[in-house]
Structures are given as structure tokens and as C-alpha cells.
Residue, then its C-alpha position, 0 to 999 in steps of 0.5 A: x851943853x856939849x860934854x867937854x873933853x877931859x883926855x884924848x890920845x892914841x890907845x890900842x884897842x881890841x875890835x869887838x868883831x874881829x878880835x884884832x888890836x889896832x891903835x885908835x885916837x880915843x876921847x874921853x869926854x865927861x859922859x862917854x868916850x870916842x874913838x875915831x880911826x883917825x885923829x883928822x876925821x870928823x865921825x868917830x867909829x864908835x862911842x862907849x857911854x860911862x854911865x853903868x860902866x864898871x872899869x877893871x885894871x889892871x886887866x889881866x885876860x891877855x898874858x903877852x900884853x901889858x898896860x891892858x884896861x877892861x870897860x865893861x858894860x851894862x849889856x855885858x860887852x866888854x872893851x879893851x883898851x891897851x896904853x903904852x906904858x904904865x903912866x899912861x894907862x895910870x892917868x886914863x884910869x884915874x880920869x875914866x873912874x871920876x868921869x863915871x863916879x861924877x855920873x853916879x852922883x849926877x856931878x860934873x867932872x873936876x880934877x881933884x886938888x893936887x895936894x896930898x891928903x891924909x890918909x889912914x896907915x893902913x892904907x897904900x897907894x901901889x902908884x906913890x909906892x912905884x914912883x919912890x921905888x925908881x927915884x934913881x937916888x934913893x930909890x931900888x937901884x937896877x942892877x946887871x945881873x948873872x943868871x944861868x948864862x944869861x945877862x939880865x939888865x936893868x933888874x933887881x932882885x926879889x929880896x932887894x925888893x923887901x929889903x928897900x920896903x922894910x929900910x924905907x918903913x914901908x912895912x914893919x917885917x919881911x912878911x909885910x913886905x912880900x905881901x907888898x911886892x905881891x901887890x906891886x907884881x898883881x897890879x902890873x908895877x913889877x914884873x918877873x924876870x926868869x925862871x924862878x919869878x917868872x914860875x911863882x908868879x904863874x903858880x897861882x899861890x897867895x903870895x906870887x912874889x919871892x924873897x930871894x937873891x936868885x928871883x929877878x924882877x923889873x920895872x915894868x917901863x924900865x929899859x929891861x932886856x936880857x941878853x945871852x952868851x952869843x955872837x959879837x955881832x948880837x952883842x952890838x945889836x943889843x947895845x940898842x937897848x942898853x939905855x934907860x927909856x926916856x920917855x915913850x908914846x905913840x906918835x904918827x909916822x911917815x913911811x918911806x916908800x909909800x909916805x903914808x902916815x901910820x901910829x908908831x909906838x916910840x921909845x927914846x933911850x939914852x947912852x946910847x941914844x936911840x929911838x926904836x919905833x914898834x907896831x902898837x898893836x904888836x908889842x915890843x919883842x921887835x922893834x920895825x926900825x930903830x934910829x942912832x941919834x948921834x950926829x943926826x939933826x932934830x927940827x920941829x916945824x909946821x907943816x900947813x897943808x894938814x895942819x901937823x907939827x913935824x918933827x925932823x930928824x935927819x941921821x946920814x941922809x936918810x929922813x925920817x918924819x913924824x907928828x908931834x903935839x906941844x905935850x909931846x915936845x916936852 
């Protein structure tokens, strides 16, 4: 019986000779997954089988780059997978630990019920805790924040933190909650903003998050920036990014010169909206080209020759073009 496919999508990963990160299009099937070059071609560049592998996230080896998972296996080599947000790299983790706990137990691969299930009180799910904690009505509300001439966007600070888990009856003191949002900052759902977070969390100490007004931390897929005191003109350049992140992923897209397809990370933000579009295996500190969709006109169509779904957009005559799915529609 051929292995069935539970999840497939474009990941970056780490080469095993060159140690260099490109995005491959990775398949995840009940015994082993596949990354292939490509999402057209036929043969894939490699295969990892599950069966002995242990998993690690988040993965931690690599200080610039988030969202980061460790397959490691049986012979001792390790893969590095890198998802582009933090969704993303939740579900793949969640679906590559039963594909591997339903080998050890010589079980076939089925998704769990989506009904919640009782669960002991000292127990916490850091996943549950993060999706409360950015519901945007009673959840920690991101704030525009003054620190040492800079502006800090979308942030919150360390005892805001704290101060939510223990109104919400997360914790019962201010202990419990720092002990919470150290959890929260190791696991990757946070992340340090300045000086003083950004100090404690690489200090190494038991509790790397800080109760404090002036220790500024984000969500880590968040519209977060920071801006200086400079020029009007960087001003109106950073007002690109001043909008929350609606959704974000990697899709293929046409060049302009050269009109061949490459994977591009996208992030689509809202007032103002735009759409930036990065290198993948580069990360976010300079998006490759960005697209102000005010007056633009969005199409999807099929285009048949190679089979792809396109979607179209058109922003003061200039096309850009780029392959979409029925989920990335959605």
C-alpha cells in the first residue's frame, strides 16, 4: 500500500553539504517525507524516514532565524526545516510527532478529534495560551511604545504580559506568571524587543523574561517594527509596515525580467495594505519588492499550459504574477 500524504508545502531547509538554506516543496506522508526542488517535478532530491527520528521545536541552533525544527536522526545526522510562521511550523510539528508516535506503535496515521479534552490544571498548552493571548478583544493588546528615541510598534511590555495571565486566572501570582512568559519567550511565541529584553533573554538565567514596564516584547507573527527619529522620507517608507499582517506564506512567483518562477515568502498587511515579498531562505530584514494595493485589481485565473492557478494583480500597469492554491485563496 502506497504511504498516503498527510501535509505538503514549501519549507526552507538547511542543505546537508553546503550548509546553505533554500525553499524546497516538502511532503510529509505516514512513513517519511519528501522534499523535491520543485513542486512540478516528478523525482524528489531526497527522503527522511520518520521511523527512529526524534523532533526538536522549537529548534534553537540558529540565533537570526526563526520558526526553525530539528529532525534528527538514528545515524545522528540532523535536518533543519524553517517554516514562515509560526502557525505553520505549530501544524507541521504537531502532524510530523503522530506520523512518528503511529510508527513506534505500528499504528496508521489519523488526525485526532477536534474536541477539547480534559486536561490536568497543571498542565498548559503554550499553543492555546498564545491564540488567547492575541484574540484582539480580550486578549494583550499591542501598543506603540517610546523607548530611548526609538518607536516600538505593535509590542506590549513584560508586566502587561504578567498582568494579563494573572486577570485572566492563568496563574495565581506574578511568579507563576513570569514563569509563564519564560515558557512562552523559550518556545518562540514571544520575542524580546530592546535593549533590556533582548539582554535577559540571552543572559542564560532560570527566568529569561522580565516583569517590567520598560522590558518590550512582540508577537513573534505580529506586524512588529521599530522605527527611529530620522528622515520624513524613512518615515514614509516605514509606513509600508505599519499594518497588521493578515495573512502570510510562500508562494511561486514570476520575475519580471526573466519571467521565471522562484518561491517568495509573502506578507500581506492591512491599512495601509500592502503586500511585501522576501527571499525565503533569507529572512525579513529586507523585503525584495513590496506592492501598494490601492487601486490595483486582483484576478485569479487558470492558466492551462502548466497547469497553475494565478493570481493577478495589476498596480499602475505594472503585472505582477504568482501561483496560488484553493487553501491559499482562503
Amino acid at each position: 500500500m502506497e504511504p498516503s500524504t498527510i501535509r505538503e508545502g514549501y519549507l526552507v531547509k538547511k542543505g546537508t553539504v553546503l550548509n546553505s538554506w533554500k525553499a524546497v516543496w516538502v511532503v510529509l506522508a505516514d512513513d517519511g517525507i519528501e522534499f523535491y526542488k520543485k513542486k512540478t517535478d516528478s523525482s524528489p532530491k531526497g527522503m527522511i524516514p520518520l521511523k527512529g527520528a526524534t523532533l526538536t521545536s522549537p529548534c534553537q541552533d540558529f540565533n537570526k532565524r526563526m520558526f526553525v525544527f530539528k529532525l534528527s536522526m538514528t545515524k545522528k545526522q540532523d535536518h533543519f526545516f524553517q517554516a514562515t510562521h509560526l502557525e505553520e511550523r505549530e501544524l507541521w510539528v504537531k502532524d510530523i510527532k503522530r506520523a512518528i508516535t503511529c510508527l513506534q506503535g505500528g499504528k496508521r496515521f489519523a488526525r485526532k478529534s477536534t474536541r477539547k479534552s480534559i486536561r490536568l490544571p497543571e498542565t498548559v498548552n503554550l499553543s492555546e495560551l498564545y491564540t488567547l493571548m492575541k484574540d484582539q478583544d480580550s486578549g494583550v493588546k499591542e501598543m506603540k511604545l517610546e523607548k530611548d528615541k526609538k518607536l516600538f510598534n505593535h509590542c506590549f511590555t513584560g508586566s502587561t504580559v504578567v498582568d494579563w495571565l494573572v486577570s485572566q486566572g492563568k496563574v495565581r501570582n506574578r511568579a507563576e506568571g513570569l514563569m509563564l512568559a519564560t515558557g512562552l519567550l523559550n518556545e518562540g511565541f514571544l520575542q524580546p524587543a530592546g535593549d533590556v529584553s533582548k539582554e535577559a533573554a540571552e543572559s542564560g538565567a532560570e527566568s529569561v523574561a522580565l516583569d517590567q514596564p520598560d522590558a518590550l516584547y512582540y508577537f513573534a507573527d505580529s506586524g512588529f517594527f521599530c522605527e527611529g527619529y530620522s528622515s520624513d522620507e524613512d518615515v514614509i517608507v516605514k509606513e509600508e509596515f505599519r499594518g497588521a499582517i493578515v495573512k502570510q506564506g510562500c508562494l511561486l512567483k514570476q520575475g519580471h525580467r526573466r519571467k521565471n518562477w522562484k518561491v517568495r515568502k509573502f506578507i500581506l498587511r492591512d491599512d495601509p495594505a500592502y503586500i511585501h515579498y522576501y527571499d525565503p531562505a533569507k529572512g525579513e530584514d529586507d523585503p525584495l519588492g513590496s506592492i501598494h494595493l490601492r487601486g490595483s485589481v486582483v484576478t485569479a485565473v487558470d492558466y492551462v499550459p502548466d497547469g497553475k492557478r494565478l493570481l493577478i494583480v495589476v498596480v499602475n500597469q505594472r503585472l505582477f504574477i504568482t501561483t496560488i492554491s484553493i487553501n491559499d485563496m482562503m
